[in-house]
N, C-alpha and C positions, 0 to 999 in steps of 0.2 A: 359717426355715431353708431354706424352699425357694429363696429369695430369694440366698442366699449359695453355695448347691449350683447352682445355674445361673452364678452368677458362677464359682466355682470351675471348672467347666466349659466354661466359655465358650471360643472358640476366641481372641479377643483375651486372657482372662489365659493360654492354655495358651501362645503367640506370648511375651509380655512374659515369662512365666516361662524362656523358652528362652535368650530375651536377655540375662537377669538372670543366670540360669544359665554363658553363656560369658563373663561380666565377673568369676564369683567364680569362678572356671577361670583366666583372665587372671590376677585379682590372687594364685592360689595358686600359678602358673606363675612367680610375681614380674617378668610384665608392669608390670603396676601397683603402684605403690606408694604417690601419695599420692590422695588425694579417690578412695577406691575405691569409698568406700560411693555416696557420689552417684552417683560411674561406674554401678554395678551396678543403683540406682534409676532414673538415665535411662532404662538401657537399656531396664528392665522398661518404665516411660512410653512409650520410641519403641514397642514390640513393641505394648503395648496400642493405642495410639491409631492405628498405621500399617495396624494389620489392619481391615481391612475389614469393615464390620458387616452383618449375616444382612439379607436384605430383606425386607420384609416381603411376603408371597403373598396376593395379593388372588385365589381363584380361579373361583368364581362370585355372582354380585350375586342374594342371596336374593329382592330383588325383578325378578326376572324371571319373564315372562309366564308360565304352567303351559300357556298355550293354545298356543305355538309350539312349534316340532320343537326340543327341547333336546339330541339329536344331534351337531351341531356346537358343544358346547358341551362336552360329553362327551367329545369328541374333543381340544378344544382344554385341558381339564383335568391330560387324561393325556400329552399332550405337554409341558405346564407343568412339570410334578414329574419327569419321565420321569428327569433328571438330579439330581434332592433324593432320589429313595429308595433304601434299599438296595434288592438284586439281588428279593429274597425278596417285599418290603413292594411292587413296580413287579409282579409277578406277579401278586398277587392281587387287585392295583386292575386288571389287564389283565382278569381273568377279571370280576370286577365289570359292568366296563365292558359286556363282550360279552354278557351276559344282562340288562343293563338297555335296551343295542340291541335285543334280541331281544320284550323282553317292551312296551317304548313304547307300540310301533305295534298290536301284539296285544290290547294291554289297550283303548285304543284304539277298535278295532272291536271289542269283544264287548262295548261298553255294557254296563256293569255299572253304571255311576252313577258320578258328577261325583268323589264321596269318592275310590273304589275310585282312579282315576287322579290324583286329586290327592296323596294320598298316596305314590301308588309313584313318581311326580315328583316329590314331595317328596327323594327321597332322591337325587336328580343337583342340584337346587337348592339344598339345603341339609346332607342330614346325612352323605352322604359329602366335602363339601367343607371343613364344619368340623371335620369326623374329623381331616383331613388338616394340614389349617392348623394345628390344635392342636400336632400332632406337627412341622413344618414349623418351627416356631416356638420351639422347642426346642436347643440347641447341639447338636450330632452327638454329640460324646463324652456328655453327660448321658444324650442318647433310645438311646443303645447302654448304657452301663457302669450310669450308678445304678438303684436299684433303689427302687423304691417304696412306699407302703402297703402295695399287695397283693403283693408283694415280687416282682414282676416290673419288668421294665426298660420304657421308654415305647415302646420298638420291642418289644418282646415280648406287650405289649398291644395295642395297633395291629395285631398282626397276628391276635391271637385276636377284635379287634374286624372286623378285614376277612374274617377266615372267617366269623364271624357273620351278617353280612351277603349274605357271596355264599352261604352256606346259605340263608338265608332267600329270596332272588331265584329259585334253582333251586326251591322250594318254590313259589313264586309262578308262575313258568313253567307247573309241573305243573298247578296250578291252571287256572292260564289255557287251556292247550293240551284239558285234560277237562270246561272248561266249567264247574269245581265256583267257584260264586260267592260260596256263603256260606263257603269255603276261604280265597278271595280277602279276603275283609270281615277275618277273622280273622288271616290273616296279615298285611292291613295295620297294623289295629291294631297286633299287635306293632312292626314298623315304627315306628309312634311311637310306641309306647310305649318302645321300648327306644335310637331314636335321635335322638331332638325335641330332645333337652338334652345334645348334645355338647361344651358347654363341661364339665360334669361329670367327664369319662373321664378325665381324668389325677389 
């Protein structure tokens, strides 16, 4: 079913339906009168095939160094999607962003251990990028209108998963900034615990 609910959504049949739509308009106008039905099936064929198909978003290569400034990577992320998200979903990857600038370099120099940084890296190399891409990957009208399992919509989840997260990084900051290490340990862990498997969220 989910398989037919993304087609049904999809922007090439909502395109072919539109198509289809002004040919049985036509033939009720009594434009057309004979081979309407074909008429009306072309059309839908040119709308779907003419439309353009979603790209796929490559946006960061999980195997990158943990040991390089991922900064300019971060950067170059949020400039990626800048135009793929709504108003709301581009906010809170902003705010994201700016506290994972903040805490890098921090985390960084307060040697806490190789874990404590590989983890909170972890989260600009892989689990806010698959967050994204997941949702990214999705036809617009699907991640806005249908609604789900949890019977929320995939942008309406995405975005209680992107609060989630920027809660957790300000929690991490505080951490870091009071020195409290074994805070640190424990907020990582959730960390992965709660975003290691982001193929799972939708």
């Amino acid at each position: 079913m989910r398989r037919v609910f993304l087609y049904i959504y999809s922007t090439a049949n909502i395109v072919g339906c539109i198509l289809a739509s002004m040919g049985l308009l036509a033939f009720f106008a009594g434009f057309i009168k004979s081979f309407w039905l074909f008429i009306v099936l072309g059309l839908y064929a040119l709308g779907y095939l003419l439309t353009p198909k979603p790209h796929t978003i490559s946006l960061i290569n999980s195997s990158e160094s943990l040991d390089q400034d991922l900064s300019p990577k971060l950067e170059a992320l949020v400039k990626k999607i800048g135009k793929r998200l709504p108003p709301n979903l581009l906010s809170q990857v902003h705010s994201i962003k700016a506290k994972l600038l903040l805490i890098l370099p921090k985390l960084a120099a307060m040697e806490t251990g190789a874990y404590d940084l590989h983890v909170i890296r972890q989260t600009v190399v892989d689990y806010l990028p698959q967050m994204l891409t997941a949702y990214l990957q999705l036809p617009p009208a699907f991640a806005k209108l249908h609604k789900m399992r949890n019977g929320k919509t995939a942008q309406e989840t995405l975005s209680e998963q992107l609060d989630l997260l920027d809660t957790q990084l300000e929690r991490i900051a505080i951490s870091i900034t009071s020195q409290d290490a074994e805070a640190l340990i424990a907020q990582g862990e959730f960390l992965k615990a709660k975003f290691a498997r982001q193929d799972d969220w939708l």
